[in-house]
Residue frames relative to the residue before (quaternion, step in Angstrom):
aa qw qx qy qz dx dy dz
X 1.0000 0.0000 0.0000 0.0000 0.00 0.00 0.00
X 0.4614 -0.7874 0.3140 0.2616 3.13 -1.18 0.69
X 0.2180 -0.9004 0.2514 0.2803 3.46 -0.41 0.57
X 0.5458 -0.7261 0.3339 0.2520 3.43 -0.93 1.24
X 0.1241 0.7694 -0.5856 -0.2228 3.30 -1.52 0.30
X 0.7939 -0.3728 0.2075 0.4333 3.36 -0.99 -0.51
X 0.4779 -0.6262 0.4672 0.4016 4.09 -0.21 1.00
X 0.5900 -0.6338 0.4056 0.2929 2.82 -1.75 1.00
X 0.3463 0.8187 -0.2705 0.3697 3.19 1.88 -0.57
X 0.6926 0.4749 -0.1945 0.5069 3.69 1.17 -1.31
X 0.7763 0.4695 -0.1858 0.3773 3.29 0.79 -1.16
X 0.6035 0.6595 -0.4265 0.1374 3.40 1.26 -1.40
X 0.5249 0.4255 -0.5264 0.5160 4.35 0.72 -0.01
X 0.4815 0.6064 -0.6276 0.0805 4.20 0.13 0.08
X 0.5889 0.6617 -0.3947 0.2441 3.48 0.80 -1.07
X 0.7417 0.5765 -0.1346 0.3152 2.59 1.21 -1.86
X 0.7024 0.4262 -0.2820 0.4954 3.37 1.42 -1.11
X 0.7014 0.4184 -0.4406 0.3727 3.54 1.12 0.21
X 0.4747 0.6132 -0.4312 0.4612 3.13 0.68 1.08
X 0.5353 0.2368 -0.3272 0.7418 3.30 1.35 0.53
X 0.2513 0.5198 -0.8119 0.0870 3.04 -1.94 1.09
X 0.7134 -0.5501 0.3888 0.1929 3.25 -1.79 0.75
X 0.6761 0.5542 -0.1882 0.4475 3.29 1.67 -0.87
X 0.8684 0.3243 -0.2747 0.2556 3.21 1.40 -0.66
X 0.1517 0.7849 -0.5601 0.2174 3.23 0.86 1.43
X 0.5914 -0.6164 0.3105 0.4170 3.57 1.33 -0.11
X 0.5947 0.4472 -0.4616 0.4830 3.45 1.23 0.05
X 0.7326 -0.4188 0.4401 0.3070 3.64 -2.14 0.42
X 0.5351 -0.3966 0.6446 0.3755 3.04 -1.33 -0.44
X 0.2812 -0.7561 0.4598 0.3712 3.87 -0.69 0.21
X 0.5314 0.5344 -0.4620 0.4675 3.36 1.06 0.13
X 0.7086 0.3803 -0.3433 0.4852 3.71 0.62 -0.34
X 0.4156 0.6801 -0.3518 0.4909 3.54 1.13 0.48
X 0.7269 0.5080 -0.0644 0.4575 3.02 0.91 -1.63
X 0.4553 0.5443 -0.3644 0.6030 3.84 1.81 -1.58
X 0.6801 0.6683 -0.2362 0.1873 3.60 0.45 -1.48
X 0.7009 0.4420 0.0599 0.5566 3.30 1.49 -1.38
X 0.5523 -0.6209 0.4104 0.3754 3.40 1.75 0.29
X 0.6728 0.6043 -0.3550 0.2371 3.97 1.14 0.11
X 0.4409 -0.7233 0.3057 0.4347 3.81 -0.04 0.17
X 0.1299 -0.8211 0.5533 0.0523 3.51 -0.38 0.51
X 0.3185 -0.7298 0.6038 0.0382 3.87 -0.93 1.40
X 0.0161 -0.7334 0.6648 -0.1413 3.76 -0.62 1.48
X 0.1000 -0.8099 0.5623 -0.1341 3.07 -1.39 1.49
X 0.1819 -0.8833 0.4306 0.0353 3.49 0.28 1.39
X 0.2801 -0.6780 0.6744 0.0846 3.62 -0.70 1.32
X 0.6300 0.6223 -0.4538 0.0999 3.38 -1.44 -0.49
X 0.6440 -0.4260 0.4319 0.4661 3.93 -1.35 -0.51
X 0.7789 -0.4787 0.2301 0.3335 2.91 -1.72 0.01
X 0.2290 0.6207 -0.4630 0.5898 3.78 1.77 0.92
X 0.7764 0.1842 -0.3184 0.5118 3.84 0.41 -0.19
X 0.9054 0.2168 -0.0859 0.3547 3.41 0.58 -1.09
X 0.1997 0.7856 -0.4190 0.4092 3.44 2.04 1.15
X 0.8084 -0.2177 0.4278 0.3407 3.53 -1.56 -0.12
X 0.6481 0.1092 0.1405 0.7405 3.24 0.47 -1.44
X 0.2924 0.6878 -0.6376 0.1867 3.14 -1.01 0.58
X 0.7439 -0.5261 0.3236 0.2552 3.92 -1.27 1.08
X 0.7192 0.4731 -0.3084 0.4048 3.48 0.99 -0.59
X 0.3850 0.8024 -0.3496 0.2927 3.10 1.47 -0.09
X 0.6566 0.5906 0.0063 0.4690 2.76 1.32 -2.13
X 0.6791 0.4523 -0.2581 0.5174 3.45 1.06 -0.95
X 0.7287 0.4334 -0.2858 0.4467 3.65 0.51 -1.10
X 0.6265 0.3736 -0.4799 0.4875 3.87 1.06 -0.43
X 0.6935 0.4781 -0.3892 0.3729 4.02 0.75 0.19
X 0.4647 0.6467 -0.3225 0.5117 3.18 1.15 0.01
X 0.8676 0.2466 -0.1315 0.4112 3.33 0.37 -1.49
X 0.4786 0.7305 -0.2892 0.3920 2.86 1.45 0.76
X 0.6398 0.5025 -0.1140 0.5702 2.58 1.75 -1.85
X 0.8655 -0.0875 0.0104 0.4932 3.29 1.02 -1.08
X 0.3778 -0.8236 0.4143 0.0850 3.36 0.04 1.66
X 0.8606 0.2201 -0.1436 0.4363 3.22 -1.09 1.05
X 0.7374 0.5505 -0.1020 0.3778 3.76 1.45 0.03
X 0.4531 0.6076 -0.1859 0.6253 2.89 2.09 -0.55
X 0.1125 0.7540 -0.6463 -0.0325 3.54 -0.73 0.67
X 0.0327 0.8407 -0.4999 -0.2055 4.08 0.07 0.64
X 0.1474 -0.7789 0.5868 0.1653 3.72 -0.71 -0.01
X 0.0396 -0.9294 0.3669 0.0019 3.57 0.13 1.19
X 0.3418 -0.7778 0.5220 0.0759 3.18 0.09 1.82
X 0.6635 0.5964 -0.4461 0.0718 3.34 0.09 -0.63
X 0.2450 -0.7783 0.5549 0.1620 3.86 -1.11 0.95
X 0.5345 -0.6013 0.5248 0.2782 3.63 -1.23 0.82
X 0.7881 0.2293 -0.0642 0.5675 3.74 -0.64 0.54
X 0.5839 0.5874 -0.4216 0.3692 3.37 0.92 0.83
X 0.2449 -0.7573 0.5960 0.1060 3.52 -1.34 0.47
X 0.5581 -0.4075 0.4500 0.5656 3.62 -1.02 0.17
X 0.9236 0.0029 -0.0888 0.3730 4.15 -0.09 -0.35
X 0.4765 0.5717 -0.1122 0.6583 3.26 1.57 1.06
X 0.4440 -0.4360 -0.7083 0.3333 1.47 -0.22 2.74
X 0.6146 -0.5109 0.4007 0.4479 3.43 -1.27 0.47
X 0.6969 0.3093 -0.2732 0.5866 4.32 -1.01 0.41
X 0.8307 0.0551 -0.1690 0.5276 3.92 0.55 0.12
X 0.2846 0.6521 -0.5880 0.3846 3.80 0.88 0.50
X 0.8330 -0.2444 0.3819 0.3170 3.35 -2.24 0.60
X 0.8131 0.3708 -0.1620 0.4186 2.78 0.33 -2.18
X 0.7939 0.3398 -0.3180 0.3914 3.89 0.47 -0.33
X 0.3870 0.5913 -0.4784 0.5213 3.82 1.70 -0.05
X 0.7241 0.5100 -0.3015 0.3530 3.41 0.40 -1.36
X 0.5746 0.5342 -0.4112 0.4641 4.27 1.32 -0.38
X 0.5760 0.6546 -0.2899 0.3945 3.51 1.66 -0.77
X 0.7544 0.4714 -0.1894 0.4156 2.61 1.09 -1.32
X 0.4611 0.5869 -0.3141 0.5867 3.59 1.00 -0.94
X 0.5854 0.3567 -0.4923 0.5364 4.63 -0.23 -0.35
X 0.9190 0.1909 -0.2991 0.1717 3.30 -0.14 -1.04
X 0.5892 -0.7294 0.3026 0.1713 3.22 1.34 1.01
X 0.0919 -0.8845 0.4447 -0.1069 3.36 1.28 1.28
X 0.2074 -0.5425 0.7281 0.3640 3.50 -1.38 -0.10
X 0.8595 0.1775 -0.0549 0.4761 3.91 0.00 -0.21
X 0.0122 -0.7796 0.6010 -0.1758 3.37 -0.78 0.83
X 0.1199 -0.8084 0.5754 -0.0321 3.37 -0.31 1.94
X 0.1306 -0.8116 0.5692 -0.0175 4.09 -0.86 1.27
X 0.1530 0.6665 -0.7081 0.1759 3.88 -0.46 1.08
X 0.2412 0.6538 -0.6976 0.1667 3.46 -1.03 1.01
X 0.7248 0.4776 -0.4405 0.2292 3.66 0.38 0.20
X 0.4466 0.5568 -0.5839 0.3867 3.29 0.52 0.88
X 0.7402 0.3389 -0.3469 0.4657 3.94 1.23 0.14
X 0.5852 0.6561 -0.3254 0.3481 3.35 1.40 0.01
X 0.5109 0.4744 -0.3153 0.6438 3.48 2.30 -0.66
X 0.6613 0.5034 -0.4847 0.2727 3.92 0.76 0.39
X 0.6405 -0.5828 0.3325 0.3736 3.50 -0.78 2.16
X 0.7484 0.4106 -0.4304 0.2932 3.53 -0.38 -1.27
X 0.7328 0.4757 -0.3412 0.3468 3.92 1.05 -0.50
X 0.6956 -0.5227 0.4267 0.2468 3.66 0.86 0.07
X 0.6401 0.6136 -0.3617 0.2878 3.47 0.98 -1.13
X 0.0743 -0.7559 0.6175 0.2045 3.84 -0.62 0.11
X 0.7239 -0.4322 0.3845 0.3759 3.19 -1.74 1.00
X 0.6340 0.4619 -0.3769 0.4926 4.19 0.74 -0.58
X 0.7718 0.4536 -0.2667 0.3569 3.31 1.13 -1.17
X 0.5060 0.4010 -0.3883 0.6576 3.63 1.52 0.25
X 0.5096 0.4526 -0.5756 0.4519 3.85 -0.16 0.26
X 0.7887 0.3941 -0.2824 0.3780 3.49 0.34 -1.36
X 0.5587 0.6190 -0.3838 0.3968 3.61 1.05 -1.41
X 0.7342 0.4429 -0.2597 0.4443 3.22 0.84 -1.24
X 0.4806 0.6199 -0.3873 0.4845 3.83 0.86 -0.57
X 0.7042 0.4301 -0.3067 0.4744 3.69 0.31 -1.55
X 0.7226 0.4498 -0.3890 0.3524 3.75 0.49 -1.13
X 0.6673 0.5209 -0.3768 0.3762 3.35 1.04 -0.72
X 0.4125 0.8052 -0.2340 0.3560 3.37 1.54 -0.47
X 0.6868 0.6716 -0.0160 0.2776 2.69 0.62 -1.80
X 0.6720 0.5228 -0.0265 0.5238 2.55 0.55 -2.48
X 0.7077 0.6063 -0.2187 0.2893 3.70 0.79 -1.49
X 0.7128 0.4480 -0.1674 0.5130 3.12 1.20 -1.88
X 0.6614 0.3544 -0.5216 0.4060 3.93 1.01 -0.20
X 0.7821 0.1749 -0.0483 0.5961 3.89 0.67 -0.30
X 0.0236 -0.7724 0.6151 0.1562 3.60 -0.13 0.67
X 0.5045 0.5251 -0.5192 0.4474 3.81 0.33 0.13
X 0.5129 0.5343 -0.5705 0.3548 4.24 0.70 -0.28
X 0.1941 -0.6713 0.6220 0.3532 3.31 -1.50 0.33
X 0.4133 -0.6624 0.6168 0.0996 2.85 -1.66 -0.30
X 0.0797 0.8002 -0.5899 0.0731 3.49 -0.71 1.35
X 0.4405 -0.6901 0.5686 0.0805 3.63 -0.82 1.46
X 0.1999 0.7599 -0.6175 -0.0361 3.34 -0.62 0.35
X 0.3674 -0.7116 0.5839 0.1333 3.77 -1.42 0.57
X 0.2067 -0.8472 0.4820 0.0847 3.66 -0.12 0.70
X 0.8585 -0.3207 0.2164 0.3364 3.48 -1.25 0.01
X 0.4915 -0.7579 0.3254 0.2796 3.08 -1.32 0.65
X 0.4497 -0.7324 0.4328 0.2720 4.06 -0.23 0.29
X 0.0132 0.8339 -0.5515 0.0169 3.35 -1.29 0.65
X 0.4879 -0.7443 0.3785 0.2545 3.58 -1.07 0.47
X 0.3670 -0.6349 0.6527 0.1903 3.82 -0.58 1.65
X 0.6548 -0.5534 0.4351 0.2753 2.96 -1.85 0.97
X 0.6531 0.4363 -0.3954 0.4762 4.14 0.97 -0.76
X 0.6831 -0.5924 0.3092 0.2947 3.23 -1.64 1.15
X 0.6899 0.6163 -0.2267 0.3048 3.54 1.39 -0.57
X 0.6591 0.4992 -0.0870 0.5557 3.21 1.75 -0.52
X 0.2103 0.8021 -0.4944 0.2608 3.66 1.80 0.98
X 0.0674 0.7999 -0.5921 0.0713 4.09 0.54 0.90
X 0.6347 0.3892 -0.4601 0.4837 3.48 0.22 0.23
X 0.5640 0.4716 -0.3761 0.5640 3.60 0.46 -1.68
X 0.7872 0.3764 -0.3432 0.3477 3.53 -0.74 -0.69
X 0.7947 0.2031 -0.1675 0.5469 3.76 1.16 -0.33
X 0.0551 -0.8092 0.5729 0.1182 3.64 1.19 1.06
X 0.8399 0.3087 -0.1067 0.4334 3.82 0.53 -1.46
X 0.0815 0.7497 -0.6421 0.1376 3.71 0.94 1.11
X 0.6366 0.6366 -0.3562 0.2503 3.50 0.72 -0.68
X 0.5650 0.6685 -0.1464 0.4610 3.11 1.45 -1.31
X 0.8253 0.2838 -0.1225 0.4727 3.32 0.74 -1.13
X 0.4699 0.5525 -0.4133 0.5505 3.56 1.45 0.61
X 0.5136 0.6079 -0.3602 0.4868 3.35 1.48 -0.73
X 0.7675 0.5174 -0.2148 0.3116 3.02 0.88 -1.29
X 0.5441 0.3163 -0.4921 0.6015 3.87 1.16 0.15
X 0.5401 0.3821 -0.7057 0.2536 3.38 -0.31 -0.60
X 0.7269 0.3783 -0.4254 0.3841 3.47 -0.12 -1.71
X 0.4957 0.6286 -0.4493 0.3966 4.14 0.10 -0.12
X 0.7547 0.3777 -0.0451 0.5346 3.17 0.68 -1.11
X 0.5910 0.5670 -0.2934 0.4931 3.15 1.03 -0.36
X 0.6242 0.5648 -0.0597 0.5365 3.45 1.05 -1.60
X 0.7818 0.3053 -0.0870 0.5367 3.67 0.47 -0.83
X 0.2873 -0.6578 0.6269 0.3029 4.12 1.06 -0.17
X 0.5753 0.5542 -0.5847 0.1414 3.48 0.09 1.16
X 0.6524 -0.4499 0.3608 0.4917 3.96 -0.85 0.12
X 0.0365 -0.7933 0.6068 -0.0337 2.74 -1.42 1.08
X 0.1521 0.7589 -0.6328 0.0220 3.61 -0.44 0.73
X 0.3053 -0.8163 0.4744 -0.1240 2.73 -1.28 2.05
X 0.2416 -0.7699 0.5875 0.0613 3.44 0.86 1.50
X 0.5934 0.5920 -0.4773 0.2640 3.84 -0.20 -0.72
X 0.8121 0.2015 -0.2855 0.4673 3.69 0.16 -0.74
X 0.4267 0.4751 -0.5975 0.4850 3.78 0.72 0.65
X 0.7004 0.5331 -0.3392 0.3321 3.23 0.52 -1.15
X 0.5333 0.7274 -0.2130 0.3757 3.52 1.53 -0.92
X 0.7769 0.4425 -0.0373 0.4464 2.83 1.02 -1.57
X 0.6651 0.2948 -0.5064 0.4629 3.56 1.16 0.19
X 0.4884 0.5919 -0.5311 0.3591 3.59 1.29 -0.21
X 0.4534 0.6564 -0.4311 0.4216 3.95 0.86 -0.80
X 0.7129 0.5946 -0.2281 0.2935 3.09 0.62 -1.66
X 0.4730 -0.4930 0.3198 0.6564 3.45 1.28 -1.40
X 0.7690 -0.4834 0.3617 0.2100 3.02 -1.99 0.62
X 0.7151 0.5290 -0.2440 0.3863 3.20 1.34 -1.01
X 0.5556 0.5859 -0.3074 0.5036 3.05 1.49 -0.92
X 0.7099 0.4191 -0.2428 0.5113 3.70 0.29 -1.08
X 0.4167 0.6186 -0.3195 0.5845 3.94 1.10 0.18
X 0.8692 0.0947 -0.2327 0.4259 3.23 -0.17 -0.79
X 0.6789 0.2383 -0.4909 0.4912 3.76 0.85 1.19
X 0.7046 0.2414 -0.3240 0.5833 3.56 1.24 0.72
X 0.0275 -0.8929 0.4492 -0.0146 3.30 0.32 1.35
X 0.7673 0.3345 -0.1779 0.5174 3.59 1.26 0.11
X 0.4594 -0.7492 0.1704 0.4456 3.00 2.25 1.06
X 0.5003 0.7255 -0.2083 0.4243 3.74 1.43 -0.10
X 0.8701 0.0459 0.1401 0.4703 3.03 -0.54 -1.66
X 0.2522 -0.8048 0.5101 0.1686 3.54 -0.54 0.45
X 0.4841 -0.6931 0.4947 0.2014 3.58 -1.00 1.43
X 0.7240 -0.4019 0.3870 0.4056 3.49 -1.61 -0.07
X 0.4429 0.3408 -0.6196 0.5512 4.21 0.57 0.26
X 0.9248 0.0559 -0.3495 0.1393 2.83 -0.72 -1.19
X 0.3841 0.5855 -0.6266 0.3422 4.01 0.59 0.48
X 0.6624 0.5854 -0.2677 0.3831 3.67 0.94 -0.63
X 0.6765 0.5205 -0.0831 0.5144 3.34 1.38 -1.27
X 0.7321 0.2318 -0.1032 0.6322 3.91 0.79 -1.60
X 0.7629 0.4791 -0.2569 0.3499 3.61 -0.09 -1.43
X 0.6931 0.5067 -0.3093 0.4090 3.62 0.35 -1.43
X 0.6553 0.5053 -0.2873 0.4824 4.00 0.57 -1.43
X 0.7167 0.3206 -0.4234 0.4520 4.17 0.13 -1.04
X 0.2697 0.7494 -0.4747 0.3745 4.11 1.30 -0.71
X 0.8673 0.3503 -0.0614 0.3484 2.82 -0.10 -2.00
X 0.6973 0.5396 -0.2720 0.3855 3.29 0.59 -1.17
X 0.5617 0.4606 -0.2768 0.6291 3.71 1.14 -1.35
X 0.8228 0.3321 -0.3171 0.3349 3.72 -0.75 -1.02
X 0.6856 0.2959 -0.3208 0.5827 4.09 0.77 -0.85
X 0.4964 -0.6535 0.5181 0.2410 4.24 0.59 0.31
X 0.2535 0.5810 -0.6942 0.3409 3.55 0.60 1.51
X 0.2817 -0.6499 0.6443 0.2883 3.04 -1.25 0.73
């Protein structure tokens, strides 16, 4: 069977929107400033089961960090499988994001739309602008000095068994990736936009994008190593 992805129709503003990111004006992250200067720095990952899965991006980040800077990195990884920015209720965006806000983070990383464009939850593309708005809120009104980095994640496809329809089920993922950039955009916060790397090895071929997204979902340890780890870097230390 054949396997689906998202029309070019959805995507055709990616190029363009990946040509804006918050990081590459050439300054750091200020929390990697701080690693930088010998200070400790508290990180608090929001997001779906891409952050808080088996395999899951933060992995990749925290084994660079504690490399780069040993003993200084604290991460606290909120993230819940099967979550959305408001969905389910006790582990949603919006109620990770009160957690997250107590413990008074210097940094605070937020990716939930790739489960918020999924039909069975309800969520509209307005209703993830705002979800996201409130979390950023939140986080803000307990410590307005926290930053905040947005991040969009990978693209989805459909496995041949009827049960694993990840595209069909997210026809307008595109839309709602649109929808942090312009967040981030709007608010001067970081953005690192994994999506059109991620694009570009699907472009490349299915098979290739397979063997680091073998269940057309979640990406394994290549590709956090290969797509995810490099834009990390490049956005947060200000490489252009």
């Amino acid at each position: 069977m054949k396997l689906k992805i998202e029309p070019e129709a959805r995507r055709k503003d990616l190029q363009v929107a990946a040509g804006f990111e918050t990081g590459s004006t050439g300054d750091s992250a200020r929390f990697i400033g701080s690693l930088q200067t010998g200070r400790k720095a508290t990180i608090v990952t929001l997001g779906t089961s891409l952050t808080g899965g088996t395999w899951r991006w933060v992995n990749v980040m925290k084994e660079w960090l504690d490399s780069e800077y040993p003993g200084l990195a604290t991460i606290q990884n909120l993230g819940v499988g099967a979550s959305a920015s408001s969905h389910p209720p006790g582990q949603c965006g919006l109620d990770m994001a009160k957690r997250a806000a107590a413990m008074k983070p210097d940094v605070v990383f937020i990716e939930f739309a790739v489960n918020d464009s999924y039909l069975p939850y309800k969520i509209s593309p307005t209703d993830s602008q705002r979800n996201l708005n409130m979390m950023v809120d939140t986080i803000l009104q307990a410590n307005p000095n926290a930053e905040i980095v947005v991040q969009t994640t990978n693209p989805v496809i459909d496995m041949p068994d009827a049960v694993n329809r990840h595209a069909t089920n997210r026809p307008d993922l595109a839309e709602y990736y649109q929808g942090y950039r312009d967040v981030a955009r709007a608010r001067g916060l970081i953005l690192i936009d994994h999506y059109p790397n991620w694009h570009k090895l699907l472009d490349a071929g299915r098979d290739g994008f397979l063997q680091r997204v073998p269940d057309g979902i979640h990406p394994q340890e290549p590709g956090y190593r290969e797509v995810v780890l490099p834009e990390l870097k490049r956005v947060l230390l200000g490489n252009s």
